[in-house]
C-alpha positions as CSV (number, residue, x, y, z in Angstrom):
1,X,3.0,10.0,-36.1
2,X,4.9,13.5,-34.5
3,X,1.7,14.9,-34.0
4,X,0.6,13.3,-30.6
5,X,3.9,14.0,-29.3
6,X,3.5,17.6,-30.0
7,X,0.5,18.1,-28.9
8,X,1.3,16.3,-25.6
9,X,4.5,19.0,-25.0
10,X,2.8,22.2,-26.0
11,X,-0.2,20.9,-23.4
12,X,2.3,20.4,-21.0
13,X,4.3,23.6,-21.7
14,X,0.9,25.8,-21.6
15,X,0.0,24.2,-18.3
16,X,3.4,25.0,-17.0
17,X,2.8,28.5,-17.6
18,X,-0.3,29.0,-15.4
19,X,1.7,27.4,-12.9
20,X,2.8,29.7,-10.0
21,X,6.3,29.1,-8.8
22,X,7.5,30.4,-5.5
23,X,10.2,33.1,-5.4
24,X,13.5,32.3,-3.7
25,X,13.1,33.1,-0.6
26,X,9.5,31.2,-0.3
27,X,11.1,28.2,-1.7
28,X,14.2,28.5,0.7
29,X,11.8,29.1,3.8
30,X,9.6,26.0,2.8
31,X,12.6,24.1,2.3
32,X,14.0,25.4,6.0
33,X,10.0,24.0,7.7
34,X,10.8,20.7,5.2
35,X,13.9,20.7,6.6
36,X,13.3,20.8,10.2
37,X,9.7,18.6,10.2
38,X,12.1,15.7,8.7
39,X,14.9,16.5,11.3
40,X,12.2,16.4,14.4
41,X,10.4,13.4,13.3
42,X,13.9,11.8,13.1
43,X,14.5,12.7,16.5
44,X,10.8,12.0,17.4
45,X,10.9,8.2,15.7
46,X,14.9,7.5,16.7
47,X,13.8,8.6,20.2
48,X,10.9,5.9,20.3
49,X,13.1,2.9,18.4
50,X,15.4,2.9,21.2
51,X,12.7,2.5,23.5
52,X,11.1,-0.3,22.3
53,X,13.9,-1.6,21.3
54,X,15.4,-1.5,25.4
55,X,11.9,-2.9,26.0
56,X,12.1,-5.4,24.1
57,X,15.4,-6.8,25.3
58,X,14.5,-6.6,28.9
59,X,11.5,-8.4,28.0
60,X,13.5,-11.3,26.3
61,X,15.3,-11.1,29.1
62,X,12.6,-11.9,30.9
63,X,12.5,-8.7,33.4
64,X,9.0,-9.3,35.2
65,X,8.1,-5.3,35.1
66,X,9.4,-5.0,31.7
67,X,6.9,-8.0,31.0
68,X,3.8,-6.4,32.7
69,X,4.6,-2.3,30.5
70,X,4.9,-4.9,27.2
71,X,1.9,-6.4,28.1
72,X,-0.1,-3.2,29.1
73,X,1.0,-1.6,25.6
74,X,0.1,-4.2,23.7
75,X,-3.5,-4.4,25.2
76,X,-3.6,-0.7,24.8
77,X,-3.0,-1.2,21.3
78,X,-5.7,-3.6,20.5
79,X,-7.9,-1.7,22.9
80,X,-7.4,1.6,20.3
81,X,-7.7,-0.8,17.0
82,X,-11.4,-2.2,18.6
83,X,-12.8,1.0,19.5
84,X,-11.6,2.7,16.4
85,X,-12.7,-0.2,13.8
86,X,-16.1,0.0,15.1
87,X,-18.6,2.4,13.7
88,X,-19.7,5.7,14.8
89,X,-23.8,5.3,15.3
């Protein structure tokens, strides 16, 4: 009844050996480049939720020029969906 569970941890254990584990200061460099990709693409997304999000009021505030960039992004948008759904001949 033991036996599968033993055999499942000293597979596990052997694979663990032939793993290769970073030294300290590769893990603490990848973890710096983790570190800052997150923190930009925070900045990156933050940066593009405000704008929509000012777009979108003026547009439900009905701003005519507001109206017309919503308008031209959202025909972009299917534009990109069309041409990329279709195959490649």
């Amino acid at each position: 009844m033991l036996a599968p569970a033993r055999t499942y941890f000293r597979e596990t254990f052997g694979e663990l050996r032939k793993v290769h584990w970073p030294t300290w200061p590769e893990a603490r460099s990848l973890t710096v480049i983790v570190l800052a990709v997150m923190v930009a693409m925070a900045l990156f997304l933050g940066v593009f939720d405000f704008l929509f999000g000012e777009l979108m009021i003026r547009v439900l505030r009905l701003e005519a020029v507001f109206i017309a960039v919503a308008v031209v992004i959202a025909l972009s948008i299917v534009v990109l969906v069309v041409f990329a759904g279709r195959e490649r001949r």
